[in-house]
Backbone as CSV, one residue per row, in Angstrom:
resi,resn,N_x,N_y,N_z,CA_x,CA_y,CA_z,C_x,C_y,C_z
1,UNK,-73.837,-161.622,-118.660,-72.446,-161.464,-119.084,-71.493,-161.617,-117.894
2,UNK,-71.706,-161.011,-117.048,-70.480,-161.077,-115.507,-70.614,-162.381,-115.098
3,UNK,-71.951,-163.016,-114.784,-72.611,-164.109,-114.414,-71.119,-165.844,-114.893
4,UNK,-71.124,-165.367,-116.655,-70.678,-165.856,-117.762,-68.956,-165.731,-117.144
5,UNK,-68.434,-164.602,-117.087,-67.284,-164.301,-117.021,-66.686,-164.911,-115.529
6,UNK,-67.795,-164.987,-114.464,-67.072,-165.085,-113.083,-67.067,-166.919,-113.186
7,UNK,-68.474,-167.385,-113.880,-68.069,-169.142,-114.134,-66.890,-169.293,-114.793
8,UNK,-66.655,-168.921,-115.660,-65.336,-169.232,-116.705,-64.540,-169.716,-115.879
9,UNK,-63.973,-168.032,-114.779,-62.778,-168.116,-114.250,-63.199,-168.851,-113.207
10,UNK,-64.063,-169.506,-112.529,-64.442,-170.446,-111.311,-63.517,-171.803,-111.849
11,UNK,-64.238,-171.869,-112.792,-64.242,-173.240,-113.970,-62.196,-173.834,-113.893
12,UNK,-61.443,-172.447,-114.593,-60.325,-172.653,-114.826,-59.415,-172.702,-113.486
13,UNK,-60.424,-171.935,-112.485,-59.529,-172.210,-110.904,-59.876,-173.658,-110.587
14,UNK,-60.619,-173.869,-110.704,-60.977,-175.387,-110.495,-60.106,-176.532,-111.198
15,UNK,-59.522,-176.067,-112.351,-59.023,-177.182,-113.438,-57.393,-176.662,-113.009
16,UNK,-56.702,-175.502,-112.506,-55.520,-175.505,-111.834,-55.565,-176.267,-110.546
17,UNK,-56.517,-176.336,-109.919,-56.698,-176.964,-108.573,-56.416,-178.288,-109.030
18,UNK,-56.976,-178.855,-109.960,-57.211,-180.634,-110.023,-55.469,-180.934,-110.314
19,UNK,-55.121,-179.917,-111.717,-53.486,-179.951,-112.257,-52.902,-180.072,-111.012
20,UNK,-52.479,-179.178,-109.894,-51.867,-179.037,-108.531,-51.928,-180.288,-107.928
21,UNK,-53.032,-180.850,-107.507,-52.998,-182.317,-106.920,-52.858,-182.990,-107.565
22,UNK,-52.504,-183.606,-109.092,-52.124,-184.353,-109.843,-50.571,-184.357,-109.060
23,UNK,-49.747,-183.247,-109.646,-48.769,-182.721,-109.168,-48.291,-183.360,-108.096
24,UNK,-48.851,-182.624,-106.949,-48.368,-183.080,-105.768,-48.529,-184.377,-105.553
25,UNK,-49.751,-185.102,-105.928,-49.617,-186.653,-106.152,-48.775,-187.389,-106.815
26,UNK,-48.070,-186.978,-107.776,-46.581,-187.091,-108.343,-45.412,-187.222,-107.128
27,UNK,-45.556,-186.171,-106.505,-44.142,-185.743,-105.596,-44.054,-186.984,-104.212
28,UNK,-43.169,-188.313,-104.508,-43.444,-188.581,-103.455,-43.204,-188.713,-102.010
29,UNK,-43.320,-189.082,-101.104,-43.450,-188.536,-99.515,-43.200,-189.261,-98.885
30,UNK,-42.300,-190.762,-99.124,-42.416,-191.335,-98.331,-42.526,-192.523,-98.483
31,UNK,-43.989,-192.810,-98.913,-45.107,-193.504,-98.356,-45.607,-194.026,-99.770
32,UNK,-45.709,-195.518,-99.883,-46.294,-195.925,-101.533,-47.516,-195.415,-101.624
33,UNK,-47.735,-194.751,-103.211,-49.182,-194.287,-103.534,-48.540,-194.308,-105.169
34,UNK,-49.507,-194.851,-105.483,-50.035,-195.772,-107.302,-49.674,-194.342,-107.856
35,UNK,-50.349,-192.668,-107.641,-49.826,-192.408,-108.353,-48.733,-192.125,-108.506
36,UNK,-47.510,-191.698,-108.087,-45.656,-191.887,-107.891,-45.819,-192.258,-109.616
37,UNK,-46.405,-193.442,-110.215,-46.301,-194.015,-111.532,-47.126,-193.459,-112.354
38,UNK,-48.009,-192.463,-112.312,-48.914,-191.961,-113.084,-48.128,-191.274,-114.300
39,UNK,-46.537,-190.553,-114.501,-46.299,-190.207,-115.625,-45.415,-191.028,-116.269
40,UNK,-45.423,-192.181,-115.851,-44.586,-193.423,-116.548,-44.847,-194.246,-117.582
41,UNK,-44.487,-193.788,-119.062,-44.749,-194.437,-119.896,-43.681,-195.646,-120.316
42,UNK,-44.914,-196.737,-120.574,-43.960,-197.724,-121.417,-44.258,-198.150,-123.013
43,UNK,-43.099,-198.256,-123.448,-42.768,-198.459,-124.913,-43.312,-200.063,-125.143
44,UNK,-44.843,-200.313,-125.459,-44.986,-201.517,-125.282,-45.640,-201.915,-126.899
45,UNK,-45.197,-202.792,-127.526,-45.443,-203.033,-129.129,-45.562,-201.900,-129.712
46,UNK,-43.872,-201.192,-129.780,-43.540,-199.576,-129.956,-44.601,-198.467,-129.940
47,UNK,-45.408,-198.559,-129.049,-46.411,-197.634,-128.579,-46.170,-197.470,-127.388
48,UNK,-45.685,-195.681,-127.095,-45.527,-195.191,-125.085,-47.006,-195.756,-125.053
49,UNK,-47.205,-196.197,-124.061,-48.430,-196.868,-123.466,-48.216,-196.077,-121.955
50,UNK,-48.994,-195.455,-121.409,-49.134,-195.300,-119.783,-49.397,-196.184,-118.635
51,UNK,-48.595,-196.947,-117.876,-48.365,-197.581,-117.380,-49.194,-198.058,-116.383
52,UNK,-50.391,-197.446,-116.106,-51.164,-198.031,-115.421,-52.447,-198.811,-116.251
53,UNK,-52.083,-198.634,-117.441,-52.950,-199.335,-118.736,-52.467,-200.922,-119.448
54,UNK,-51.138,-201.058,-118.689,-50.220,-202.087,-118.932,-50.681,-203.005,-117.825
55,UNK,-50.996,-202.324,-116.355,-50.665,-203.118,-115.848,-51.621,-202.682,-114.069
56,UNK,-51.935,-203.674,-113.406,-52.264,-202.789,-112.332,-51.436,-202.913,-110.792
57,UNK,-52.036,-201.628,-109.990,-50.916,-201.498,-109.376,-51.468,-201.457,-107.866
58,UNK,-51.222,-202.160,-107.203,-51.687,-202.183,-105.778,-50.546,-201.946,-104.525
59,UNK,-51.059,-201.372,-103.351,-49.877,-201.199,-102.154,-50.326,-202.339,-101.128
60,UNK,-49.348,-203.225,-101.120,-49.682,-204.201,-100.214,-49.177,-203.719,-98.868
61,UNK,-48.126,-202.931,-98.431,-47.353,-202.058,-97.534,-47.496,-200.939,-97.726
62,UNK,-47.035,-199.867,-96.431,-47.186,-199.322,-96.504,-45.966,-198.594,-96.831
63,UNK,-44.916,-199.097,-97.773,-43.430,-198.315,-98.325,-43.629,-199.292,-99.604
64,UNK,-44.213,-200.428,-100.214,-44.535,-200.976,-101.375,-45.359,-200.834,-102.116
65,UNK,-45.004,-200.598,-103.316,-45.746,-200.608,-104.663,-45.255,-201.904,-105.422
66,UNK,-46.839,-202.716,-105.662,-46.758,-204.146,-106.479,-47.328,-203.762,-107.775
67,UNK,-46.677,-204.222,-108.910,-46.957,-203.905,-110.528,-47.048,-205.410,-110.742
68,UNK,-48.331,-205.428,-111.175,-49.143,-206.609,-111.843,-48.926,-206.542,-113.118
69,UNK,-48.453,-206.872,-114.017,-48.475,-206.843,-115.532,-49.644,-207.538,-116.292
70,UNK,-51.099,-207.077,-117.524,-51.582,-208.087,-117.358,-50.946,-208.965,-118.782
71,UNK,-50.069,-208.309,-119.047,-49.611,-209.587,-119.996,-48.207,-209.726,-119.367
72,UNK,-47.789,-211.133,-118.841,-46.022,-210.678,-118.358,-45.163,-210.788,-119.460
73,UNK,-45.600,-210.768,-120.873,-43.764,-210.361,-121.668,-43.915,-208.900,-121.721
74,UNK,-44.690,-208.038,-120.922,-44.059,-206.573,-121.149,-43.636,-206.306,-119.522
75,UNK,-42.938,-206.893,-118.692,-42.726,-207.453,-117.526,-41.287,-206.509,-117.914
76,UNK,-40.335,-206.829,-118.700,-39.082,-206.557,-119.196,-38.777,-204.497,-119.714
77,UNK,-40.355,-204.847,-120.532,-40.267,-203.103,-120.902,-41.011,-202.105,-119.605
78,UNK,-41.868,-202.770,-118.918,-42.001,-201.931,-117.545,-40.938,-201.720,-116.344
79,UNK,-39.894,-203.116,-116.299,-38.556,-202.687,-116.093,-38.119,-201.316,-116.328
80,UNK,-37.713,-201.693,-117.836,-37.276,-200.410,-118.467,-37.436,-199.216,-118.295
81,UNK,-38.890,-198.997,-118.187,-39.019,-197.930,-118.331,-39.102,-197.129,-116.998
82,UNK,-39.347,-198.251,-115.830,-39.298,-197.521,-114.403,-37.725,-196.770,-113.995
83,UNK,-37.045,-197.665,-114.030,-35.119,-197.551,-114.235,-34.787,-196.078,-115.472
84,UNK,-35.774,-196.234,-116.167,-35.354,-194.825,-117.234,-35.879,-193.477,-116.867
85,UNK,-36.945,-193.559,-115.733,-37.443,-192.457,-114.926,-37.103,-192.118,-113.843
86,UNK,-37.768,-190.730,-113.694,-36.941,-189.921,-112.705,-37.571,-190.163,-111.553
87,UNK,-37.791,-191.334,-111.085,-38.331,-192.031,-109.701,-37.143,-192.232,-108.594
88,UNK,-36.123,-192.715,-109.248,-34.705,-192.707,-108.564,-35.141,-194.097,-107.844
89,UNK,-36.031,-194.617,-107.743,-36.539,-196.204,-107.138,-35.840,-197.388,-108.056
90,UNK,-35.164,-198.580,-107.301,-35.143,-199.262,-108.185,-36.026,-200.608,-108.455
91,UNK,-36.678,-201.171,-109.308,-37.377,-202.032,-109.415,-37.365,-203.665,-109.273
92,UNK,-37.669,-203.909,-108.455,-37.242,-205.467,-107.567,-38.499,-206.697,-108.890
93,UNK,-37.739,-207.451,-109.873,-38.509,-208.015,-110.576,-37.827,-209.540,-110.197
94,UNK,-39.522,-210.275,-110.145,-39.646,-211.491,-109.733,-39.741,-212.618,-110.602
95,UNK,-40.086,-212.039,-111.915,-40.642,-213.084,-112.866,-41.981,-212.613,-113.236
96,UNK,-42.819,-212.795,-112.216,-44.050,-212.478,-112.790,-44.755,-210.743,-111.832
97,UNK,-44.226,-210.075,-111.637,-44.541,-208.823,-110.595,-43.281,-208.220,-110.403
98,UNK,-43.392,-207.124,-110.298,-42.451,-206.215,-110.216,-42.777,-205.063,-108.633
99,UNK,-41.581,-205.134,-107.940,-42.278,-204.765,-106.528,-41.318,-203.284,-106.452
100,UNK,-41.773,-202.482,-106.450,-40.970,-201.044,-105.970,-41.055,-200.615,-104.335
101,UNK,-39.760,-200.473,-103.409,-39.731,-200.298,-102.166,-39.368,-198.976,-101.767
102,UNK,-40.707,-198.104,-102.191,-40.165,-196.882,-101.515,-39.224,-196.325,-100.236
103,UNK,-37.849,-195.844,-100.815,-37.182,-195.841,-99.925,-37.593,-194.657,-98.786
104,UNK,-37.553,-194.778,-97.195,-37.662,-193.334,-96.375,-36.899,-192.926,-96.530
105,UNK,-37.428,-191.252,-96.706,-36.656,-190.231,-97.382,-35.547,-189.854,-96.111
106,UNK,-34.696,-189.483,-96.206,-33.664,-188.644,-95.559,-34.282,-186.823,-95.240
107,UNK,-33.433,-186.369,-94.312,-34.352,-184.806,-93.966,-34.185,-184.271,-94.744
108,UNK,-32.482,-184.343,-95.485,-32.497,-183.358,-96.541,-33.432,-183.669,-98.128
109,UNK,-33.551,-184.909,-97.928,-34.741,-184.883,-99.385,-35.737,-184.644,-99.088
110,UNK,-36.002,-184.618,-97.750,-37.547,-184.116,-97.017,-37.538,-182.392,-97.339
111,UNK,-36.523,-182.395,-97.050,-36.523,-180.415,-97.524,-36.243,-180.187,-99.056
112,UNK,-35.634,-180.630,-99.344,-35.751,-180.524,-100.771,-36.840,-180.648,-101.622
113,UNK,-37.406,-182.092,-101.219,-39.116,-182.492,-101.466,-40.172,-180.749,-101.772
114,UNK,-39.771,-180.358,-100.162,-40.621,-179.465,-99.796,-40.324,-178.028,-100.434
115,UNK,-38.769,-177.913,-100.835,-38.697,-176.918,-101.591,-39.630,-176.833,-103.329
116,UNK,-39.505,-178.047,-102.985,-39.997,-178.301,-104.981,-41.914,-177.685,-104.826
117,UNK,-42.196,-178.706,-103.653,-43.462,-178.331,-103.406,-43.961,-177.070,-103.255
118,UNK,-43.115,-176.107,-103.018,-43.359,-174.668,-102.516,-43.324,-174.032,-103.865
119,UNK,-42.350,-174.688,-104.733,-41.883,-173.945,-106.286,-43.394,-174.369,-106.857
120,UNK,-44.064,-175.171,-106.918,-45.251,-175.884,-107.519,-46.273,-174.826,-107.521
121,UNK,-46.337,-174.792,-106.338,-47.634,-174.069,-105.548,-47.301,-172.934,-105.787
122,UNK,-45.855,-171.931,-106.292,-46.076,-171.089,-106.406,-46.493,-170.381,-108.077
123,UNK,-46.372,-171.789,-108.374,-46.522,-171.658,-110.407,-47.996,-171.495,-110.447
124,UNK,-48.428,-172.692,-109.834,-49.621,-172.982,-109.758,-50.505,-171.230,-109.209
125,UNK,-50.240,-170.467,-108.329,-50.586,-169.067,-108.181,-50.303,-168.293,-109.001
126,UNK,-49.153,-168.483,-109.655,-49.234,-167.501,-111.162,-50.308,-167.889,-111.751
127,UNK,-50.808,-169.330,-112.088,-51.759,-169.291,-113.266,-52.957,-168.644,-112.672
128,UNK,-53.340,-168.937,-111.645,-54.610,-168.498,-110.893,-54.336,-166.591,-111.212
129,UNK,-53.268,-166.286,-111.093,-53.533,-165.316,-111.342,-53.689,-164.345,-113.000
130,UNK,-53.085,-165.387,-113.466,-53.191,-165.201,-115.069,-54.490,-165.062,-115.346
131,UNK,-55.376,-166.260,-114.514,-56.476,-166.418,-115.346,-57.705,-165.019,-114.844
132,UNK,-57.095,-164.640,-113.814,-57.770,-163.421,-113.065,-57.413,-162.073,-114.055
133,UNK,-56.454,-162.052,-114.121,-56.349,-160.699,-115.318,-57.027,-160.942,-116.724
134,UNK,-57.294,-162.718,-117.352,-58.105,-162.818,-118.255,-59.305,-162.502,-117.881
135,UNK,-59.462,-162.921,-116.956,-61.272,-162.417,-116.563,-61.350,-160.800,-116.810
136,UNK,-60.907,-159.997,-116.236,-60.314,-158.305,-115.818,-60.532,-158.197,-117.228
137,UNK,-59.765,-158.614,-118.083,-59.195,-158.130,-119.601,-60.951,-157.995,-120.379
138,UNK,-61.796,-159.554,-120.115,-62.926,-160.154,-120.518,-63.929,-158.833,-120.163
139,UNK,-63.927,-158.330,-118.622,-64.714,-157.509,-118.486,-64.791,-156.214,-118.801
140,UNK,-63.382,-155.517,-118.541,-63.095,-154.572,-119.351,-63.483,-154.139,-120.706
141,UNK,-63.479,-155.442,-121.540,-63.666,-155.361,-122.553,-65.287,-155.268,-123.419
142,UNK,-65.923,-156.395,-122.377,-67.396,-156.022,-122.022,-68.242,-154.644,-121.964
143,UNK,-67.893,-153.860,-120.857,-67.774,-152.504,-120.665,-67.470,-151.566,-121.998
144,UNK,-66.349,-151.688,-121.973,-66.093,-150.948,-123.730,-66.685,-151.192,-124.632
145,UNK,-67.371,-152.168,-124.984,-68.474,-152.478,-125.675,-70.000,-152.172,-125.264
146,UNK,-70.106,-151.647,-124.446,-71.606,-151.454,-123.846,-72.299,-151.967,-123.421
147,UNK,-71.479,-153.445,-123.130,-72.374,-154.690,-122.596,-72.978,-154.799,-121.128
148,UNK,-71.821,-153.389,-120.115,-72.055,-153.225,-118.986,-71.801,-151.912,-118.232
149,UNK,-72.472,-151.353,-117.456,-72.044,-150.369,-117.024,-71.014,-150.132,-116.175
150,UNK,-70.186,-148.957,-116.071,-68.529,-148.897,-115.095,-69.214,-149.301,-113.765
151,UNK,-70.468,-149.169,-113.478,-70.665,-149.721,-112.099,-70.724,-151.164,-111.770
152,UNK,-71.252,-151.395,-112.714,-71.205,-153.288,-112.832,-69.989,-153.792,-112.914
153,UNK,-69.340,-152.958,-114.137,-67.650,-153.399,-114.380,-66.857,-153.468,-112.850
154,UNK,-67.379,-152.132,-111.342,-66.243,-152.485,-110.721,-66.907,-153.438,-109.759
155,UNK,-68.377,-154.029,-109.833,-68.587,-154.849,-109.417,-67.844,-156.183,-108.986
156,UNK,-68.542,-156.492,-110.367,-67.437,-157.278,-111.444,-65.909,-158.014,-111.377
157,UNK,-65.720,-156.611,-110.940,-64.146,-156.678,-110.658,-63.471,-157.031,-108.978
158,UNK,-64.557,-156.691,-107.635,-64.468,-157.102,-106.621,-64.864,-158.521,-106.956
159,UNK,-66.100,-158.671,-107.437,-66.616,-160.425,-107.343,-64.400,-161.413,-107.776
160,UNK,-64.368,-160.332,-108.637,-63.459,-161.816,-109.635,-62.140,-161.535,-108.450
161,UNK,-61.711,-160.936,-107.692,-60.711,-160.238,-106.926,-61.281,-162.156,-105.864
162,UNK,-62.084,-161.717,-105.511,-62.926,-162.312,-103.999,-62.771,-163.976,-104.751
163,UNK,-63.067,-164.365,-105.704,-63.472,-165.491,-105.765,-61.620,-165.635,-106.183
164,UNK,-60.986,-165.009,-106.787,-59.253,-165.323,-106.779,-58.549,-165.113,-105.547
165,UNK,-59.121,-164.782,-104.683,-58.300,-164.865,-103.020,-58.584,-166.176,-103.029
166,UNK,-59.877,-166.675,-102.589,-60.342,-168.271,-102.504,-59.571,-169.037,-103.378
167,UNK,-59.297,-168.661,-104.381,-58.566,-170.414,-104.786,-57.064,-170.035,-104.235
168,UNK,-56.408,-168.740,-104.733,-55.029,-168.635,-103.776,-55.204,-169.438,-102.614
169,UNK,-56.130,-168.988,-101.409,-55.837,-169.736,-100.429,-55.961,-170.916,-100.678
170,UNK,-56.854,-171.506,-101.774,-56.611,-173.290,-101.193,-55.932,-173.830,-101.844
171,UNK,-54.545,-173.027,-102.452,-53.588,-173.573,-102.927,-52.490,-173.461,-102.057
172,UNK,-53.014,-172.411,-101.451,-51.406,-172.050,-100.285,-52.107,-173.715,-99.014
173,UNK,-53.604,-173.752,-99.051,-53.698,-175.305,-98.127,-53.310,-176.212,-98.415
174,UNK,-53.479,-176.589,-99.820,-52.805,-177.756,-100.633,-51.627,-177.819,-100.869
175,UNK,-50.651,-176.974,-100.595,-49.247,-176.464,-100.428,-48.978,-176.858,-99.332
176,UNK,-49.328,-176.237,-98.110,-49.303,-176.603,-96.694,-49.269,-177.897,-96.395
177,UNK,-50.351,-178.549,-96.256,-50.761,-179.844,-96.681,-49.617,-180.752,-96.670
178,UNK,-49.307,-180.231,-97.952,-48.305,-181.216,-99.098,-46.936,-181.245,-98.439
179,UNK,-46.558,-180.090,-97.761,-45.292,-179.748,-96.939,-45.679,-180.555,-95.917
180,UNK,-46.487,-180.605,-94.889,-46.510,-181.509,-93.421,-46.886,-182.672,-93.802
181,UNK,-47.289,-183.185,-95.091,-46.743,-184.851,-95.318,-45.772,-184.833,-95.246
182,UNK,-44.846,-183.951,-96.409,-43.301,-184.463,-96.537,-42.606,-184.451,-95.571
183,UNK,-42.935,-183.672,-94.481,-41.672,-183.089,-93.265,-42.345,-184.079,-91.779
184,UNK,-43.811,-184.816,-92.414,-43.630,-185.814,-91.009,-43.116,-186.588,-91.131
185,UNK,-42.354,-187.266,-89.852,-41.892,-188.468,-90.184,-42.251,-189.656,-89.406
């Protein structure tokens, strides 16, 4: 049963961890990286289509993102839909490729960047900790049922404490991290 309860919550620190670097792979720094476009849908034969399913996307530079379309009449709605997102980039179209020139950030969007990043990481520690009082709640409840003894329960309860410091910290690293990309220049 504890065995059961401490994987769970391993499991769900693990699946906030992956959410977080999605995230921060969102936020960008600078510097072209494919995902920047990962929540960009396009409206393609009136279906949002996700945009890296439209089309593929390579960094030939290191401030460029090249969008390959593999059909080019949706060349026009990947336009669209880059210009309708909150990328703030604007999209340089050639005819057949569409080239995005990540602009270098300024200090104050470098701090700003980094404020957002700090707000992230700190959501991202609420859930970690949400999911720690579900565990608590899980074992508790165990216990009251007879499934374990109060000695196991405060076992139990150091193990799930110990293994929720560990992911805190490697969110406050992946936080860290994420801040001394944005703030090098």
């Amino acid at each position: 049963m504890a065995n059961a309860i401490i994987e769970k919550a391993k499991e769900r620190f693990e699946q906030s961890h992956q959410s977080l670097g999605r995230e921060f792979a969102s936020i960008r720094a600078g510097r072209a990286n494919a995902a920047l476009l990962d929540r960009i849908e396009v409206e393609y034969y009136g279906v949002l289509t996700p945009l890296n399913q439209l089309a593929s996307i390579s960094v030939p530079e290191a401030r460029v993102l090249l969008i390959s379309p593999f059909d080019k009449s949706s060349l026009k709605d990947i336009e669209h839909a880059i210009n309708a997102s909150d990328l703030g980039i604007n999209p340089a179209n050639d005819g057949s490729v569409i080239r995005l020139v990540i602009p270098a950030l300024t200090e104050e969007t470098r701090r700003d960047l980094a404020k957002e990043v700090k707000k992230v990481g700190e959501s991202a520690k609420v859930a970690i900790r949400n999911i720690r009082r579900d565990a608590m709640d899980e074992a508790k409840k165990a216990e009251k049922a007879k499934e374990m003894t109060e000695d196991e329960l405060k076992s139990l309860e150091k193990d799930i404490q110990k293994i929720t410091d560990e992911a805190v910290k490697h969110i406050d690293d992946m936080t860290t991290n994420k801040e001394k990309e944005l703030l090098d220049v």
